[in-house]
ROLO-788934 format. One record per residue (C-alpha): residue in one letter; chain; x, y, z. Coordinates in Angstrom, 3 decimals, always signed. Each point is the difference from the previous one (the first is absolute). Layout:
BEGIN
{rest A | kette A | x X | y Y | z Z} $
...
This chain:
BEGIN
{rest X | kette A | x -12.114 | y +38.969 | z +17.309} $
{rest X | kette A | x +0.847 | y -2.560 | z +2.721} $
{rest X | kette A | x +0.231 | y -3.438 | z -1.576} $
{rest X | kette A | x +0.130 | y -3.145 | z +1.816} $
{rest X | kette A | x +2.236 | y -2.271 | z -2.328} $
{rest X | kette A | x -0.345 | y -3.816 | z +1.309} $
{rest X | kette A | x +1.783 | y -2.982 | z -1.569} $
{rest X | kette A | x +1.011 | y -3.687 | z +0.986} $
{rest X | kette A | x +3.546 | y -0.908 | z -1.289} $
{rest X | kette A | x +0.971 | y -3.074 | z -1.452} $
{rest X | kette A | x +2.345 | y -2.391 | z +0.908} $
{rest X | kette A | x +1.906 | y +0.409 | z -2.706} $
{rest X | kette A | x +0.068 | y +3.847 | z -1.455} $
{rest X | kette A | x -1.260 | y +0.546 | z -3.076} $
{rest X | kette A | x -1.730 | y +2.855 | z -2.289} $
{rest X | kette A | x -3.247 | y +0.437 | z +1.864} $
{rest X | kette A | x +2.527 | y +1.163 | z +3.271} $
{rest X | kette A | x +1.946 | y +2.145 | z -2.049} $
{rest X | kette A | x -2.789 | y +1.623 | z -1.470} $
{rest X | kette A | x -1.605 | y +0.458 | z +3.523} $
{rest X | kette A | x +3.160 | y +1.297 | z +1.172} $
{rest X | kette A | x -0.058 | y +2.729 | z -2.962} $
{rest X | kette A | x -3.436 | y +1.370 | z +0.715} $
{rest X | kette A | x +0.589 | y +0.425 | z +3.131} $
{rest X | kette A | x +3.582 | y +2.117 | z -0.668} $
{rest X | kette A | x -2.005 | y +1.875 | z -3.195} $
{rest X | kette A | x -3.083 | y +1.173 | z +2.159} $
{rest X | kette A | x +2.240 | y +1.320 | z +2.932} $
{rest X | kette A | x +2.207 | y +1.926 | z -2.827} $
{rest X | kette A | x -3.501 | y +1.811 | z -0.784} $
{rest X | kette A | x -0.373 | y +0.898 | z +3.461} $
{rest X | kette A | x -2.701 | y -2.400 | z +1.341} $
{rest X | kette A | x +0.481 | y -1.584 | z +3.452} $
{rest X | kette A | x +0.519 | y -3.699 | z -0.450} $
{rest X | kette A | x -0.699 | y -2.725 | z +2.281} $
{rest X | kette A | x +1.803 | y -3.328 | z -0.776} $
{rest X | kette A | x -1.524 | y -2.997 | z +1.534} $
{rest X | kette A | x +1.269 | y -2.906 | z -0.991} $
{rest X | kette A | x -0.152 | y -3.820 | z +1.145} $
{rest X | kette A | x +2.877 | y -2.686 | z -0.907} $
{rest X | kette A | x -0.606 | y -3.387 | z -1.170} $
{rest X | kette A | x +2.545 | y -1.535 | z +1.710} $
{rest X | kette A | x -1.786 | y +0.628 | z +3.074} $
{rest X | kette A | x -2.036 | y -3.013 | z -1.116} $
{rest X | kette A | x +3.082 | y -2.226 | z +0.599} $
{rest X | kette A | x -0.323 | y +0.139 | z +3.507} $
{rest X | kette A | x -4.330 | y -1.081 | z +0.172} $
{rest X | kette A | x -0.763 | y -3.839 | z -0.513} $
{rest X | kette A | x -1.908 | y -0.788 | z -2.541} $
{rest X | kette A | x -3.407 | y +0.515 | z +2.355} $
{rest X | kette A | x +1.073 | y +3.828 | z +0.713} $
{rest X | kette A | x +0.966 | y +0.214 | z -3.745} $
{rest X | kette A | x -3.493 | y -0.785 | z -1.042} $
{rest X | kette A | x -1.668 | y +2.093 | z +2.537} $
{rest X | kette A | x +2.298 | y +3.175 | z -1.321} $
{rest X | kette A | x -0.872 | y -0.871 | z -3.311} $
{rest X | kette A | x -3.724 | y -0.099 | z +0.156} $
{rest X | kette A | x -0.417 | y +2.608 | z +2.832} $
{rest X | kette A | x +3.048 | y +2.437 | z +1.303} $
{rest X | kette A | x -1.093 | y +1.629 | z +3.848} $
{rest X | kette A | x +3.073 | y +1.128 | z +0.742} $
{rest X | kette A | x +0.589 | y +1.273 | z -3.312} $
{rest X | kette A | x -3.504 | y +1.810 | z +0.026} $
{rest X | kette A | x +0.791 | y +1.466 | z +3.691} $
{rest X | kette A | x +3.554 | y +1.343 | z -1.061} $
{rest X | kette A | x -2.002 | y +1.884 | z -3.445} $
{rest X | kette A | x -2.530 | y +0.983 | z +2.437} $
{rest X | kette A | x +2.302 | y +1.759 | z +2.121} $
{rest X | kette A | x +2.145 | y +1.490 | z -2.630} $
{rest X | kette A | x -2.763 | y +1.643 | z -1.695} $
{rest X | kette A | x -1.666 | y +1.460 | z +2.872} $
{rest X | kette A | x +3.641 | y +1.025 | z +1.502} $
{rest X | kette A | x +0.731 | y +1.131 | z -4.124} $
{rest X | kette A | x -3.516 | y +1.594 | z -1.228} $
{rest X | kette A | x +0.487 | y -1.016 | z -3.934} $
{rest X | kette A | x -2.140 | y +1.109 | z -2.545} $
{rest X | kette A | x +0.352 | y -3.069 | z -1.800} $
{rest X | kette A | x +1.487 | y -3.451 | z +0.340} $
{rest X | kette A | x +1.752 | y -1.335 | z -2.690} $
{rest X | kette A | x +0.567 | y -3.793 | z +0.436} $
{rest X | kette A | x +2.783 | y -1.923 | z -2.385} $
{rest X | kette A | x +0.358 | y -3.601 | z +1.187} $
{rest X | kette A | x -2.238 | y -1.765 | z +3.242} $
{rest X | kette A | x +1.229 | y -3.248 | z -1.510} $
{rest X | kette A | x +0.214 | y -2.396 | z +2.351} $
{rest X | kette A | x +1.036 | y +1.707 | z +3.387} $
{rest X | kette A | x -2.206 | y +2.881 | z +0.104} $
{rest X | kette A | x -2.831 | y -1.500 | z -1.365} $
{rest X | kette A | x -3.044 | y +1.960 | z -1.647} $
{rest X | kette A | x -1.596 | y +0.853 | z +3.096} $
{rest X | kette A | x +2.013 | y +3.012 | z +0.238} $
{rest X | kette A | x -2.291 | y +1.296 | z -2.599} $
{rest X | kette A | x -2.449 | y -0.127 | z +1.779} $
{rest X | kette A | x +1.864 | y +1.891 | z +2.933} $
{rest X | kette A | x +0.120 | y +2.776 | z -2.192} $
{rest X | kette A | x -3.218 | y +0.375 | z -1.310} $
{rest X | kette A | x -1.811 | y -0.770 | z +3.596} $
{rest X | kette A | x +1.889 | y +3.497 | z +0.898} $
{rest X | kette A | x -1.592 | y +2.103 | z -2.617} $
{rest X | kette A | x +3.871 | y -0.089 | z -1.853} $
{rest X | kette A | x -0.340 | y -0.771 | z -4.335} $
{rest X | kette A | x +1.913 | y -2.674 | z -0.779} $
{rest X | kette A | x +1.727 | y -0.277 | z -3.681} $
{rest X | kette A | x +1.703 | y -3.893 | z -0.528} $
{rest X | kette A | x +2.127 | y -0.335 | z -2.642} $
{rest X | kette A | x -0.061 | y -3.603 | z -1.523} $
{rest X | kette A | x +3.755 | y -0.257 | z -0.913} $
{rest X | kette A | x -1.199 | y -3.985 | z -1.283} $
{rest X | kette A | x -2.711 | y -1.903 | z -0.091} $
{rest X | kette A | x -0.272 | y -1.859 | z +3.459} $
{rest X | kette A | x -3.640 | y +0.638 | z +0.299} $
{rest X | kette A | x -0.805 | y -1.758 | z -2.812} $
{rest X | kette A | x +2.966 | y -2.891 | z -0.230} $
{rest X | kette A | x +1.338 | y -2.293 | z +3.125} $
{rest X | kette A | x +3.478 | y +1.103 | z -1.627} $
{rest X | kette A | x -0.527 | y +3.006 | z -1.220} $
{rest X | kette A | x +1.421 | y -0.371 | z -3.172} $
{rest X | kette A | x -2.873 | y -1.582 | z -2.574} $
{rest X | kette A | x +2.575 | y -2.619 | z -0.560} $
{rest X | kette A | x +0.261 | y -3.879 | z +0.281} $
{rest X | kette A | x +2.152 | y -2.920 | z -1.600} $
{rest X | kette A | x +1.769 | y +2.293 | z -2.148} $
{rest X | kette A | x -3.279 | y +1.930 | z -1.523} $
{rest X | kette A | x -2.443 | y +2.997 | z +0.990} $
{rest X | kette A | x -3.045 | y -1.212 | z +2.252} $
{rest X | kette A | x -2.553 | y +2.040 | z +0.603} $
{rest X | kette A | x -2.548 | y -3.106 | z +1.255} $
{rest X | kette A | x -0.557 | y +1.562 | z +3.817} $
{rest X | kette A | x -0.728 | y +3.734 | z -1.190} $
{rest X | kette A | x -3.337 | y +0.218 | z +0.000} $
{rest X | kette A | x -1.052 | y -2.554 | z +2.901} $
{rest X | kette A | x +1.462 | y -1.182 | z +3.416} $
{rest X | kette A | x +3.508 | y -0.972 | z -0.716} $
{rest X | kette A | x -0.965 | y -4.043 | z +1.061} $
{rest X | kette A | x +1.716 | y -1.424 | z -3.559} $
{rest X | kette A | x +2.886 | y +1.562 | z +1.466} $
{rest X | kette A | x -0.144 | y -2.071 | z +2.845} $
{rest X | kette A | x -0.478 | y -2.795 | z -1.380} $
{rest X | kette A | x +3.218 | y +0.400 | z -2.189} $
{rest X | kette A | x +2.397 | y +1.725 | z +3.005} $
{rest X | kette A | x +0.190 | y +3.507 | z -1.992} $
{rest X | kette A | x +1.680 | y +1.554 | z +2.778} $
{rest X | kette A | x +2.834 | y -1.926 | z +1.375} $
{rest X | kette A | x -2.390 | y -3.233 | z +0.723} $
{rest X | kette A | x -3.336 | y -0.970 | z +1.014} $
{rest X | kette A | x +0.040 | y +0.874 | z +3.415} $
{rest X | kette A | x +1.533 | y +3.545 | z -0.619} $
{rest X | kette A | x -2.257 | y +0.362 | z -2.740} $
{rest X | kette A | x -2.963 | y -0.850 | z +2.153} $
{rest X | kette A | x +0.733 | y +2.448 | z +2.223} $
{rest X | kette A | x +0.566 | y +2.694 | z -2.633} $
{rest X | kette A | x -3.472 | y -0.927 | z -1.264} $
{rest X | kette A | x -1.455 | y +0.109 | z +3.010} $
{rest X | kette A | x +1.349 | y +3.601 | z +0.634} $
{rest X | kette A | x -1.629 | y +1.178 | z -3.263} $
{rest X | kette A | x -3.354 | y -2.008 | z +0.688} $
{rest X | kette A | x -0.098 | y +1.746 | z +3.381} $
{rest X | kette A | x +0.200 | y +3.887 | z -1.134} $
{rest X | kette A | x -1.745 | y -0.924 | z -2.809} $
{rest X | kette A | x -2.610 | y -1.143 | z +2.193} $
{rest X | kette A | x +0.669 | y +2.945 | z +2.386} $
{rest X | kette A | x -0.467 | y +2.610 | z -3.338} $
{rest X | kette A | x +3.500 | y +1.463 | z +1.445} $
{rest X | kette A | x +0.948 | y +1.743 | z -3.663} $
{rest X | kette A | x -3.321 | y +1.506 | z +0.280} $
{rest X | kette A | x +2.140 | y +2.110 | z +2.503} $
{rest X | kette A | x +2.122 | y +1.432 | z -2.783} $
{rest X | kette A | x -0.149 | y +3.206 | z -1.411} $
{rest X | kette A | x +1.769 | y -0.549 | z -2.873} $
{rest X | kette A | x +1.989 | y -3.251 | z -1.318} $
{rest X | kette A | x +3.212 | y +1.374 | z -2.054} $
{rest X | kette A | x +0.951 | y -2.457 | z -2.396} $
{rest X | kette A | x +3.137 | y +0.431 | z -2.076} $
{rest X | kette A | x -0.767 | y -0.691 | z -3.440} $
{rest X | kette A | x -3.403 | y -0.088 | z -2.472} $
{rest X | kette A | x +0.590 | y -3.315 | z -0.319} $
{rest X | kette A | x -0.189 | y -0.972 | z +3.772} $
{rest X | kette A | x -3.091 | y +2.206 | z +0.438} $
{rest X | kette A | x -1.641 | y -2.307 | z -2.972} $
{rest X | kette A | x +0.869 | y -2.974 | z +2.433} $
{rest X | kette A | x -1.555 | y +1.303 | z +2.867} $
{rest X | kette A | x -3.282 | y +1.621 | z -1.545} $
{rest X | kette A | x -0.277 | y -3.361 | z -1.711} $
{rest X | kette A | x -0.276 | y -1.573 | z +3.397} $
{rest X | kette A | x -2.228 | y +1.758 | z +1.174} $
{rest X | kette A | x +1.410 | y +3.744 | z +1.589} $
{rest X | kette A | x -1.305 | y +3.250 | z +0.030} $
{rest X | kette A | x +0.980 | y +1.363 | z -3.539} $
{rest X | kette A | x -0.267 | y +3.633 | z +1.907} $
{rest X | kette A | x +2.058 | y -0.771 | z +2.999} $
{rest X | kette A | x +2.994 | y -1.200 | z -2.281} $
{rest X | kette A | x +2.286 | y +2.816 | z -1.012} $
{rest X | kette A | x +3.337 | y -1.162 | z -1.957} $
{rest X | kette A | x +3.569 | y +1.883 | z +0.767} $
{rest X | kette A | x +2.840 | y -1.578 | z -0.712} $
{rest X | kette A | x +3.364 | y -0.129 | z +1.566} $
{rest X | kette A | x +2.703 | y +2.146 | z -0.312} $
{rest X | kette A | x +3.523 | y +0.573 | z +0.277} $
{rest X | kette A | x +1.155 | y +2.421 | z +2.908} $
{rest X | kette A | x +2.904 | y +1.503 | z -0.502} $
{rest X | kette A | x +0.435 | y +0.286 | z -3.055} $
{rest X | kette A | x +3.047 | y -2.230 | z -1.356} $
{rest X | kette A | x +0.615 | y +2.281 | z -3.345} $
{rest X | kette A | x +0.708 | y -1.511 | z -3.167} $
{rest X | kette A | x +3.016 | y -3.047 | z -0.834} $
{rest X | kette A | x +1.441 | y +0.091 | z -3.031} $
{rest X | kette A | x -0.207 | y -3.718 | z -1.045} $
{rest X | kette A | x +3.685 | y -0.707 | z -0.357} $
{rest X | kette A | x +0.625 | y -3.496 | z +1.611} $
{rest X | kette A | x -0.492 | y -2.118 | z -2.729} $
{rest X | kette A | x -2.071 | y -2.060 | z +1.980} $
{rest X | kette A | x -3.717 | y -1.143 | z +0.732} $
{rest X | kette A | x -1.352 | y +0.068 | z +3.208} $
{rest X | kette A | x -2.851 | y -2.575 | z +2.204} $
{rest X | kette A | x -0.793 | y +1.256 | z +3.190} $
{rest X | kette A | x -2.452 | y -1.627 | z +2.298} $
{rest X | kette A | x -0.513 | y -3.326 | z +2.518} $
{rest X | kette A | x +0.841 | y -3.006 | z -1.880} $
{rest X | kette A | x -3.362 | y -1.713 | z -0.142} $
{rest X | kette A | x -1.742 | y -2.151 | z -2.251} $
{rest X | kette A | x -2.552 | y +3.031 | z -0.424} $
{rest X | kette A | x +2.722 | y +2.070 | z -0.813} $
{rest X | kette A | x +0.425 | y -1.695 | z -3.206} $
{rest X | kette A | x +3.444 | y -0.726 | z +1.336} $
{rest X | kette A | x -0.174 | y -3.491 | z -2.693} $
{rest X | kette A | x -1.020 | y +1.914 | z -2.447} $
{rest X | kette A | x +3.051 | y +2.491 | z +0.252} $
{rest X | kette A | x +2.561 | y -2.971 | z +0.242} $
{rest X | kette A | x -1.680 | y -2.201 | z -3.043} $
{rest X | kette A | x +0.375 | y +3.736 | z -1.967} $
{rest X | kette A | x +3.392 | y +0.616 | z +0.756} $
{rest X | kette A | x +1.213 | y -3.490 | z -1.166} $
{rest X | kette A | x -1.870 | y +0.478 | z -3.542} $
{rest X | kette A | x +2.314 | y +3.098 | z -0.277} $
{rest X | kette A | x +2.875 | y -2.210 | z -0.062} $
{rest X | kette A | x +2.564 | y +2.051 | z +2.208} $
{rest X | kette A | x -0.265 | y +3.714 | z -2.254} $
{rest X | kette A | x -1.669 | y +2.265 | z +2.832} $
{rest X | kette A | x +0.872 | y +0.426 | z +3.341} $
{rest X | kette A | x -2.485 | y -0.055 | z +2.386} $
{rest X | kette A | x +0.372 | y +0.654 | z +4.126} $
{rest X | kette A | x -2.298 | y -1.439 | z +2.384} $
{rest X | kette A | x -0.814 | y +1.917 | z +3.459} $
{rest X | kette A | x -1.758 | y -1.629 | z +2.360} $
{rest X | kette A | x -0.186 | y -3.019 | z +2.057} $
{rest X | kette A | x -2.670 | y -2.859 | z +0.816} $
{rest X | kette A | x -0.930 | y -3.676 | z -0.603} $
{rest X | kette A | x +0.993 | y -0.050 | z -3.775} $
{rest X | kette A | x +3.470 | y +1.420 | z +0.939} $
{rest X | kette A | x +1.354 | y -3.991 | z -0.174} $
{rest X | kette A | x -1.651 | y -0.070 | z -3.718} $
{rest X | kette A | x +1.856 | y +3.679 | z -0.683} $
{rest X | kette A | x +3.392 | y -1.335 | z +1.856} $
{rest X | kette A | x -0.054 | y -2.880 | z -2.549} $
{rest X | kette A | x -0.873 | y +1.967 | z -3.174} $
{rest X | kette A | x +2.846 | y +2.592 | z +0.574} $
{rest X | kette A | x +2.579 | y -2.993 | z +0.605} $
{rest X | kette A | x -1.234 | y -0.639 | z -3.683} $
{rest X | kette A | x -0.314 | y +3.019 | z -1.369} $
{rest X | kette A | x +2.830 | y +2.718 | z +0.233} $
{rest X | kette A | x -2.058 | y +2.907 | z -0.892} $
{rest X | kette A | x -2.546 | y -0.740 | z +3.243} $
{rest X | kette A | x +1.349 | y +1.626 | z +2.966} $
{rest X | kette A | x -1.839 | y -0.575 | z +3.144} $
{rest X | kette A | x +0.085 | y +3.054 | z +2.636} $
{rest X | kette A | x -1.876 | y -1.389 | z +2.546} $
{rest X | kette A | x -1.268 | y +2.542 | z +2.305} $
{rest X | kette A | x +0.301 | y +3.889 | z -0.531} $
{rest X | kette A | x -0.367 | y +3.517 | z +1.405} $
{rest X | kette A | x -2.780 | y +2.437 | z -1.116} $
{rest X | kette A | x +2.961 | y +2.167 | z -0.923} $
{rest X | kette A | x +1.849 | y -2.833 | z -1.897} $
{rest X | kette A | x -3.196 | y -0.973 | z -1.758} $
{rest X | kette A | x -0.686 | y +3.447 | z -0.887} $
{rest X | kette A | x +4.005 | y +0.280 | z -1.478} $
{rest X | kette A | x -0.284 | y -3.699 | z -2.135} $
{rest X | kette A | x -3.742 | y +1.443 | z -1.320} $
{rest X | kette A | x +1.639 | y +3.465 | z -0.874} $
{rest X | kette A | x +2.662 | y -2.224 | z -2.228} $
{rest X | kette A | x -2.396 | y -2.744 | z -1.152} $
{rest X | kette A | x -0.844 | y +0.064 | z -3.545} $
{rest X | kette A | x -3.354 | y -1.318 | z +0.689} $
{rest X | kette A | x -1.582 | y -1.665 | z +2.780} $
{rest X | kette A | x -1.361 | y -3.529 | z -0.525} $
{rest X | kette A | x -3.906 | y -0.333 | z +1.573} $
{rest X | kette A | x -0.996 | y -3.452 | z -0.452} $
{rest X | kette A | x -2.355 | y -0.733 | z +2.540} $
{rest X | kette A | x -2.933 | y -2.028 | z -0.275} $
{rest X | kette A | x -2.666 | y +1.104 | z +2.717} $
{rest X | kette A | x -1.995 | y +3.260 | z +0.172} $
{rest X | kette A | x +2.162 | y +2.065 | z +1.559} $
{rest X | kette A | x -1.129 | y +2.159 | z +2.339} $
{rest X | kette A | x +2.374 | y +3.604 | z -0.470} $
{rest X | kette A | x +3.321 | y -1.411 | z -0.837} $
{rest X | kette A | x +2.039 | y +2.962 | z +1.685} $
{rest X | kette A | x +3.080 | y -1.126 | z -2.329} $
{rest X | kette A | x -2.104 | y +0.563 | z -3.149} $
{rest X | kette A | x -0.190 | y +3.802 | z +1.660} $
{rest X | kette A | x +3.474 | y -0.156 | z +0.961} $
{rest X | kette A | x +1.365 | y -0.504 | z -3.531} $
{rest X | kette A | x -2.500 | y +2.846 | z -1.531} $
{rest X | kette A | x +1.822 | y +2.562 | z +2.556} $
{rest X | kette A | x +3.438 | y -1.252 | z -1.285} $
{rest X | kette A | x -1.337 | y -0.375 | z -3.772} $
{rest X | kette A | x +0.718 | y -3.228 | z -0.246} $
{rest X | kette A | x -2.310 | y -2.072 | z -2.660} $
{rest X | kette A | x -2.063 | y -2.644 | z +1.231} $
{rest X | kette A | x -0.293 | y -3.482 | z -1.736} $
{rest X | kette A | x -3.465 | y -1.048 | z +1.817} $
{rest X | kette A | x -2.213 | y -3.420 | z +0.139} $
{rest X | kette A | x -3.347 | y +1.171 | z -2.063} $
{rest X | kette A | x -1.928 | y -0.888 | z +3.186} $
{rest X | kette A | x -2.199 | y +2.351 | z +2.486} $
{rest X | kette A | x +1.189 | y +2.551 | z +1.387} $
{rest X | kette A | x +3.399 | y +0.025 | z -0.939} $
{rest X | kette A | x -1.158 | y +0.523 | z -3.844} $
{rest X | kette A | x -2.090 | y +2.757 | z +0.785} $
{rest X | kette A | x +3.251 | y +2.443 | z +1.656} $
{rest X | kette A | x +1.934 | y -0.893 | z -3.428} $
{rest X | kette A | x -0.928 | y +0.767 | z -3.067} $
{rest X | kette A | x +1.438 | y -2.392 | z -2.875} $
{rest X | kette A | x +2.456 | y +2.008 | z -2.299} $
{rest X | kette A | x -0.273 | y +3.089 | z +2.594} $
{rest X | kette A | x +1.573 | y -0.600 | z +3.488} $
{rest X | kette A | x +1.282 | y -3.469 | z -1.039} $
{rest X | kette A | x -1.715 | y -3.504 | z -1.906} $
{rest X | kette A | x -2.467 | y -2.357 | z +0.991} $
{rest X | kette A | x +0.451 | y -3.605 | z -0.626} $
{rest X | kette A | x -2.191 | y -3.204 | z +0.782} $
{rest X | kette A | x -0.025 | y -0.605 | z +3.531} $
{rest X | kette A | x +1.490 | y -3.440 | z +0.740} $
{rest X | kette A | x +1.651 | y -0.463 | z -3.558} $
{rest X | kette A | x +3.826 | y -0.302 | z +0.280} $
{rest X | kette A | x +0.468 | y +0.763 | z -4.319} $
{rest X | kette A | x -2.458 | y +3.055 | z +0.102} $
{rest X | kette A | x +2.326 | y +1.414 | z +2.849} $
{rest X | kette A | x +2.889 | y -0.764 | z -1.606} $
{rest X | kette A | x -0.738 | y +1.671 | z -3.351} $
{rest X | kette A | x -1.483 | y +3.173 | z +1.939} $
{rest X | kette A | x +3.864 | y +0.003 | z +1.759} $
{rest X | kette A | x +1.720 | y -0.784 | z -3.248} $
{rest X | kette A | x -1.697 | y +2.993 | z -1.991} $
{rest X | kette A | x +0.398 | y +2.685 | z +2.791} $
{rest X | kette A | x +3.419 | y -1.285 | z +0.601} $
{rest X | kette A | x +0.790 | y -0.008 | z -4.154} $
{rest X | kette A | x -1.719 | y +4.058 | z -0.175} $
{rest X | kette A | x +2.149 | y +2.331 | z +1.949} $
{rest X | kette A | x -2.193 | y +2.982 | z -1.497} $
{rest X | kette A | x -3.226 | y -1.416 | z +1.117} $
{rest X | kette A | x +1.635 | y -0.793 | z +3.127} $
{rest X | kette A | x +1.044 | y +4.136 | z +0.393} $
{rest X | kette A | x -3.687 | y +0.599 | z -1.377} $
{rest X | kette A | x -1.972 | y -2.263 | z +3.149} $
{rest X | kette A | x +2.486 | y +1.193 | z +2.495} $
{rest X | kette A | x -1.251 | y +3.925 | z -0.538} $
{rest X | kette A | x -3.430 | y -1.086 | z -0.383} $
{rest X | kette A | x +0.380 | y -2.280 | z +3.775} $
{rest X | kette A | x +1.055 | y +3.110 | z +1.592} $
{rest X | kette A | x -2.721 | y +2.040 | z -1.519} $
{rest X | kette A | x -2.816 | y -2.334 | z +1.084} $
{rest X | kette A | x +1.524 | y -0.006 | z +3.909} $
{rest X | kette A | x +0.352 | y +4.133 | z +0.148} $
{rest X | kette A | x -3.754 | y -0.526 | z -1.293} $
{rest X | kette A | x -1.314 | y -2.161 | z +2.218} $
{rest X | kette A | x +2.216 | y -1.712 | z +2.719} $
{rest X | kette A | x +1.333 | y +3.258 | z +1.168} $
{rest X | kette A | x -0.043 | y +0.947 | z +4.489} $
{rest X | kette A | x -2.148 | y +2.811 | z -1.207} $
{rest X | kette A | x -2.510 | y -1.828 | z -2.183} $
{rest X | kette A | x -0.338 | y -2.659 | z +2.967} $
{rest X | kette A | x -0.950 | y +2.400 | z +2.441} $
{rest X | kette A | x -2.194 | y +2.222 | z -2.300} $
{rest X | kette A | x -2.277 | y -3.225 | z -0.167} $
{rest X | kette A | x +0.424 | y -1.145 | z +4.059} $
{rest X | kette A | x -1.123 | y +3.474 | z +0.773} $
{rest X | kette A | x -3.029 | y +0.018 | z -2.352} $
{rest X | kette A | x -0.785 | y -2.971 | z +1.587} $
{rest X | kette A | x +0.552 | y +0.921 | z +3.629} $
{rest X | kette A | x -1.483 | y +3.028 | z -0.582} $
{rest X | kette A | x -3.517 | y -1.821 | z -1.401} $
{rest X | kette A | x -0.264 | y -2.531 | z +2.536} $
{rest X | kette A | x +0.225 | y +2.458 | z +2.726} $
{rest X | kette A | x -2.295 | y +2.508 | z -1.394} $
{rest X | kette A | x -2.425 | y -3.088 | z -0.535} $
{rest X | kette A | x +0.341 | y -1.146 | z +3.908} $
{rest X | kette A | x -0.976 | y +4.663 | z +0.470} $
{rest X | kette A | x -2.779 | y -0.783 | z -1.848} $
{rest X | kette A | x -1.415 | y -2.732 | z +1.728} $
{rest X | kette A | x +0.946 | y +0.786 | z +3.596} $
């Protein structure tokens, strides 16, 4: 199968890039011919704020260059990540207006949130889900009003336009984010869920360090607070390390000048991560907005690694409470610090969750499992697009 893979980077890496970057690597290890194109947001650095809103709203250079690579390419399918903002959505379109099926997979929930997160003042908001995002506006969701304006007005307009009815098939990542976006309003039988995955295979740690682990952006959504406010009601018995950087890292800077058992890393490698995670005797999940896939959550299954997780969205529904890890109140600092002070107090339980982690990622986060379901769906989409030509 030829596959045109197409993607717009962020500034700032993060898990939807990496998990672009892996499909891209698996397919072409199964033999298909591959087609990267990809668009950088840091192009938008050089536009004013004029050409920025143009891009954003309506791409022509962007929908020349897919034109070009897909007549130059001949896919079979188009597989778009991220148009978000450079791109724009009317590469969709691109696609479709040359006979090609396009499959989108909705790594978070920008089509129905200015921020794409659900989250506002430190709690889940769902208020712009199931009309025009205009609240949003109105409260500067996305950076502030005028950015969020023209966010909104980019939704509005493809709305308007009916560009999703140009995809073939929406992938979303988890039941719980297919819920979200059949409850505002899309095609229950255009939206397929397949999750993430880890590719290559890390292998199993062995939980040795004698340590607990917090991986992410330091952000108020992280539950970042939370964590800290946790820690201190442990009174100093459990060491904890802290990867990642952000603008919390002041708030983190201070509590581990308090706290001797906090130890800040700042920013890591994948590979480093993956070493700390293979040591970690859990890994602490506290955030507080629905997640979209958190690829660390995936990250610690592969390594075995239990997962203390906020009982919130998605991140609840990849961990099962006294299976793969605990569940405690999202947003509660004592319910997190009880979950951490039993696992860390149960070495046996801890040996028990650590075989059962690994056993739910062979199962179901595997390179093979992933691309079992991408081919099924490929392989429907273009049969469908047979059919009707």
């Amino acid at each position: 199968m030829r596959i045109l893979m197409v993607h717009t980077c962020y500034r700032q890496s993060g898990g939807e890039d990496r998990v672009f970057a892996a499909e891209v690597e698996l397919l072409r290890a199964y033999g298909h011919a591959v087609r990267p194109l990809v668009w950088h947001n840091r192009e938008l650095e050089r536009l004013s704020p004029g050409q920025q809103l143009r891009t954003m709203l309506w791409n022509e250079a962007a929908c020349c260059r897919m034109r070009e690579v897909i007549q130059s390419f001949g896919p079979d399918v188009v597989h778009v990540h991220n148009t978000f903002p450079l791109a724009s959505p009317a590469i969709v379109r691109t696609a479709r207006e040359l006979d090609v099926p396009v499959v989108l997979t909705l790594h978070n929930y920008r089509l129905l949130c200015l921020n794409a997160l659900f989250f506002r003042k430190g709690r889940v908001c769902t208020d712009c889900a199931r009309s025009l995002p205009w609240r949003g506006v109105l409260r500067g969701c996305y950076r502030n009003r005028p950015a969020s304006l023209a966010v909104a007005a980019m939704l509005a307009l493809h709305r308007r336009l009916r560009t999703w009815d140009y995809v073939d098939r929406f992938i979303v990542l988890t039941e719980f984010a297919r819920r979200q976006f059949i409850g505002a309003g899309f095609p229950v039988e255009r939206l397929v869920v397949k999750p993430n995955f880890v590719y290559p295979d890390p292998g199993p740690g062995e939980g040795k360090g004698g340590y607990m682990l917090f991986v992410g952006r330091l952000t108020p959504e992280k539950g970042v607070g939370t964590l800290l406010r946790a820690w201190e009601l442990l009174g100093g018995r459990i060491p904890l390390r802290i990867v990642g950087d952000g603008p919390l890292a002041p708030l983190v800077r201070e509590a581990c000048a308090r706290q001797s058992n906090l130890h800040w890393l700042g920013y890591k490698t994948h590979d480093e991560v993956q070493a700390l995670m293979g040591e970690a005797v859990a890994l602490v999940f506290p955030s507080e907005w629905y997640e979209g896939f958190p690829m660390v959550l995936v990250e610690a299954l592969a390594r075995g690694t239990p997962v203390i997780v906020s009982a919130l969205g998605a991140q609840a529904s990849l961990i099962t409470h006294g299976v793969e890890g605990l569940h405690f109140r999202a947003g509660d600092p004592d319910a997190l610090a009880e979950q951490v002070s039993w696992l860390w107090s149960h070495p046996r339980e801890q040996l028990r969750m650590r075989s059962h982690a690994r056993n739910t990622y062979e199962r179901h986060y595997t390179a093979a499992e992933n691309y079992n379901r991408l081919m099924e769906i490929y392989e429907q989409v273009v049969s469908n697009a047979v059919a009707c030509a």
